[in-house]
C-alpha positions in Angstrom: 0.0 0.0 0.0 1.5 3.6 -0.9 2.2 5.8 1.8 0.5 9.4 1.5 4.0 10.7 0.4 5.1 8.1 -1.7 1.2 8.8 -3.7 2.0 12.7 -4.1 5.5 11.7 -5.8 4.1 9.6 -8.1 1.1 11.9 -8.7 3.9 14.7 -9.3 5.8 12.6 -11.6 2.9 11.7 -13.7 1.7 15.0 -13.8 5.0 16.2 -15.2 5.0 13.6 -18.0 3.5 15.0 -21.0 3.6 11.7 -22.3 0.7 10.1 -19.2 -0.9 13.4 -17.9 -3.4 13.7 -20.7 -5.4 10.9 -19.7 -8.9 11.8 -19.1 -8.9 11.5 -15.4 -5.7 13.3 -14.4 -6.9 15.9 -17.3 -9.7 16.2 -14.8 -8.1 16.3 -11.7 -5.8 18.9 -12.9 -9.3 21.2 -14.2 -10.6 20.8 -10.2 -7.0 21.9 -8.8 -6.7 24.8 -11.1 -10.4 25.6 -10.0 -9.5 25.4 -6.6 -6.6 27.4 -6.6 -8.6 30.1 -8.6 -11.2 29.8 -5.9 -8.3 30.4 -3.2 -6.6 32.8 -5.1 -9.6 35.2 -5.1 -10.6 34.8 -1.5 -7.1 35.8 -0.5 -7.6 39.1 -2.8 -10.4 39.8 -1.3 -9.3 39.3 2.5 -6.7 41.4 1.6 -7.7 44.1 -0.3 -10.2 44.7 3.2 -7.2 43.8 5.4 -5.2 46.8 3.7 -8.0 49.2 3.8 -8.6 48.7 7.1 -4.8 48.5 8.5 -3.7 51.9 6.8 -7.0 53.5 7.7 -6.4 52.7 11.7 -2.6 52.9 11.4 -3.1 56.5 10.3 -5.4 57.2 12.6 -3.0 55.8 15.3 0.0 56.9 13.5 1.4 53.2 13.6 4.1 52.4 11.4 3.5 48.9 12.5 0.1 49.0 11.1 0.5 50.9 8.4 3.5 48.8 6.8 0.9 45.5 7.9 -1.7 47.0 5.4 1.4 47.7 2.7 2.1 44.2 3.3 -1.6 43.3 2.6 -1.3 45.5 -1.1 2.0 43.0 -1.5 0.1 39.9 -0.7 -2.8 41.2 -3.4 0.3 41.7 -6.4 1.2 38.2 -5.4 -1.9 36.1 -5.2 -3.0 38.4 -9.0 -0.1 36.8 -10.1 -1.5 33.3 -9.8 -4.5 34.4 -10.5 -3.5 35.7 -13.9 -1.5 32.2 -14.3 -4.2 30.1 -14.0 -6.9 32.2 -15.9 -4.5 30.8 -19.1 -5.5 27.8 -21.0 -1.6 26.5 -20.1 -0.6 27.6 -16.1 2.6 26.1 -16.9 3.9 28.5 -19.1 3.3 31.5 -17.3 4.7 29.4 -14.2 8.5 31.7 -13.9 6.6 34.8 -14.9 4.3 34.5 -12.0 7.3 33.3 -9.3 9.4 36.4 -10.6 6.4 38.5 -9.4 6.2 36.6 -6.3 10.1 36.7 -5.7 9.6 40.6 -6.2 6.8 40.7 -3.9 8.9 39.0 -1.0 11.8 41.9 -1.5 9.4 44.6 -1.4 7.6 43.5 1.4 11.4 42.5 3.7 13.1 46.1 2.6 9.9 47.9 3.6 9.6 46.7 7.1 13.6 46.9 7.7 13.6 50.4 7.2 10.2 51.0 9.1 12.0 48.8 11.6 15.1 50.9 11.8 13.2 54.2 11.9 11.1 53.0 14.9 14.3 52.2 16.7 15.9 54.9 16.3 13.5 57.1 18.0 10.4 57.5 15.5 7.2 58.9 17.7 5.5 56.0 19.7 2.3 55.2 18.2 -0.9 55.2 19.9 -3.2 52.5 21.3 -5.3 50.8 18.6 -8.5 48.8 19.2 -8.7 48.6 15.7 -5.6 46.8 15.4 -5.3 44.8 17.7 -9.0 43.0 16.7 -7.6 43.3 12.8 -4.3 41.4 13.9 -6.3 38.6 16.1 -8.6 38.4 13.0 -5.8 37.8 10.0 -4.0 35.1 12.7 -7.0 33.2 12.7 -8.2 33.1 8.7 -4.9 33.1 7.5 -3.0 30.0 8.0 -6.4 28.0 6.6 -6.3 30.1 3.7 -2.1 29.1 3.6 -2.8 25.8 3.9 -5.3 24.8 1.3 -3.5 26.8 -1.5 -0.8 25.0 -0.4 -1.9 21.3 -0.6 -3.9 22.1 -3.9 -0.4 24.0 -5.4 1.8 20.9 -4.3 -0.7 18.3 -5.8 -1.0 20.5 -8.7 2.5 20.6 -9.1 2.8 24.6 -9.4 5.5 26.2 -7.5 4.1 29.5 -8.3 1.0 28.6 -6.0 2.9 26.7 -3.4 5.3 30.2 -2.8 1.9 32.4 -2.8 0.9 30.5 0.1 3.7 30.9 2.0 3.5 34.6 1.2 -0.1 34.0 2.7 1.5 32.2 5.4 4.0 34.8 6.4 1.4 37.0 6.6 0.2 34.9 9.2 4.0 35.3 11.2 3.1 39.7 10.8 -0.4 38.9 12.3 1.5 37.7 15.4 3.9 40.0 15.5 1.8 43.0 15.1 -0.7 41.9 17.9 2.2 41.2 19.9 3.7 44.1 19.5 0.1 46.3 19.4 -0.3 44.3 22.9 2.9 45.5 25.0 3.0 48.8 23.3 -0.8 49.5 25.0 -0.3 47.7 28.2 3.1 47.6 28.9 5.1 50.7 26.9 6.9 48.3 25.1 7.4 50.3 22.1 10.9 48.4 20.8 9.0 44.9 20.4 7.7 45.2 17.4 10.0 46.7 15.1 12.6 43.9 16.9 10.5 41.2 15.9 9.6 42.5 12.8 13.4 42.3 11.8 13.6 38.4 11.7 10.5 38.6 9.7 12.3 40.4 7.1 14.7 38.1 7.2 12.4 35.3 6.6 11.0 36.9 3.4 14.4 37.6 1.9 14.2 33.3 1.9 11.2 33.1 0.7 11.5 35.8 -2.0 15.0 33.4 -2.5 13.5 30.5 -3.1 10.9 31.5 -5.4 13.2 33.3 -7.7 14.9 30.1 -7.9 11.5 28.0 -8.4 12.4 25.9 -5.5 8.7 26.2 -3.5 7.4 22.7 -5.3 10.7 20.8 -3.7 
């Protein structure tokens, strides 16, 4: 009896054989994954495209740095999930496959040289922001609905075989990582004064994303 793993390597090596994967079933199962990741794809836009709005509304408000690069973060996420979106709405994903991982790559970048410098500033003396209810619920919010939306475009991208889906997840999924550290940080700032956390924390997140944006330049997210 196959293992689960030992099924998904042979699923991936049929479905990179253009000699077996035009059979009418896997044709099939390949239609439902693309649908899926579609699906994903758009609810991720849409999350974020609110997430955004919402962030650098209440960051301005607040003037929080912290929340205001989060709902930057979110206008990355959306460039990055569009380009799988505009991948799969081809009649052959696996030609626009680099295309779409450059743009993710890109994304990553953006999104780590961003918060290093707003991470830097804060340190070195940048006014404290000010409590935010706002925040803090929109941070305990995105912690909860984003690692399911991570995970399912990640198990449909991998039996797909599309590394361009598989890294937009984990772009999804590092979102996740800012969640926490912005409620973290939004936490100890209001009750504790702790205005260095965030942009501390925020650092190794960066570095995090330079990986990420690494190893989808290199097309390595399927591996």
């Amino acid at each position: 009896m196959l293992t689960r793993g030992a099924a998904q390597a042979w699923l991936g090596r049929v479905l990179a054989d253009p000699t077996r994967r035009r059979t009418p079933a896997l044709t099939g199962r390949r239609a439902v994954l693309s649908r899926r990741v579609r699906l994903l794809v758009a609810a991720t836009i849409t999350y974020n495209v609110v997430e955004a709005v919402v962030a650098i509304s209440a960051g301005t408000v607040a003037s929080s740095p912290a929340l205001i690069g989060f709902g930057l973060d979110s206008v990355i996420e959306v460039a990055s999930a569009a380009a799988v979106a505009w991948q799969f709405s081809g009649a052959d994903p696996e030609a626009r496959e680099r295309t779409a991982l450059k743009v993710i790559a890109v994304s990553f970048f953006a999104l780590a040289a961003y918060v290093t410098v707003e991470s830097v500033r804060s340190l070195a003396g940048a006014e404290p922001a000010a409590h935010s209810t706002v925040g803090i619920a929109l941070a305990a919010v995105s912690l909860v609905v984003m690692p399911f939306l991570s995970y399912a475009q990640r198990r449909a991208g991998r039996e797909l075989g599309s590394a361009s889906a598989v890294a937009d997840s984990k772009q999804t999924l590092l979102c996740t990582y800012l969640s926490g550290v912005l409620l973290v940080g939004l936490l100890l700032n209001s009750l504790l004064g702790w205005w260095w956390a965030d942009p501390v924390v925020a650092l190794v997140i960066a570095v995090v994303a330079v990986k990420e944006g690494r190893e989808a330049w290199r097309g390595e997210h399927c591996c």
